[in-house]
Structures are given as C-alpha cells and as structure tokens.
N, C-alpha and C positions, 0 to 999 in steps of 0.2 A: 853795513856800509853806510856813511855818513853824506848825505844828498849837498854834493858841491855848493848848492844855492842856499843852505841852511846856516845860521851864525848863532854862535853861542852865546848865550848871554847868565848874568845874576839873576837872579827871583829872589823876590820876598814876600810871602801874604801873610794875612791876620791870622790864618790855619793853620801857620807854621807856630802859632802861637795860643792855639786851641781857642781862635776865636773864628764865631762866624760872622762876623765882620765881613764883608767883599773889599776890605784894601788892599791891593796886589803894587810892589813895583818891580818892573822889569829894566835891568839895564843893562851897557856893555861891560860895567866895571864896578867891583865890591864898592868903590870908591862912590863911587853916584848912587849906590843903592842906599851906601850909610849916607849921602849928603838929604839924599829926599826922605829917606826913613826920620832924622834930624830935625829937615822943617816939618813935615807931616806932625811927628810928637809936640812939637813947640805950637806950631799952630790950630791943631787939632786939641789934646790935651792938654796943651800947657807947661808940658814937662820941656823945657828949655836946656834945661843943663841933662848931661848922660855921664854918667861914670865909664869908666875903663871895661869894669864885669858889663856893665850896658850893653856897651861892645861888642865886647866878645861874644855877648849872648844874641846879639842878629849877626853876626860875622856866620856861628857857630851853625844858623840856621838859613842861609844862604846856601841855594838851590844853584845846579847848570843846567839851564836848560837850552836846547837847541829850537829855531824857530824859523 
C-alpha cells in the first residue's frame, strides 16, 4: 500500500546510461525532466541540438519513482 504522503515523480540518472557520473534529475513531469536533461546536455557538453531518437532514448529510460 502506497503511503498517502508520498508523490510520484520522473527520475533520470547518468546510470540509466551506464555512467557513473552522480547527475540525477528528479521531477513531477516527463516534461521537466526532458527540459533539464536539454539544458544540462547544452550546457554541460555542448550538445545543443537533440534528435527525435535522442528522445525517445531518455523518454525510454525514465524511471517512477515515489518519494
């Protein structure tokens, strides 16, 4: 049974992507996860633009977790 005071949210880490890297983002919505995943890659590596597959390939790898 599910603890009335816990909310669900997206995850995303660097482990979902066989890195051990510590970048994690947590949020309420697929939506916010790809917007910060977005800046993070643009500003962190430089990759600015994301393809379609990009996409789909952290959509794919987006976690529910309760917290």
């Amino acid at each position: 049974m599910m603890d009335a005071n816990r909310k669900q949210y997206k995850e995303l880490s660097r482990r979902d992507f066989r890195s051990d890297r510590g970048f994690m983002i947590r949020a309420e919505s697929s939506e916010e996860v790809m917007k910060v995943c977005q800046e993070h890659a643009c500003s962190t590596h430089g990759k600015c633009e994301s393809s379609s597959e990009g996409k789909e390939k952290i959509k794919s790898r987006m976690k529910d977790v309760w917290v």
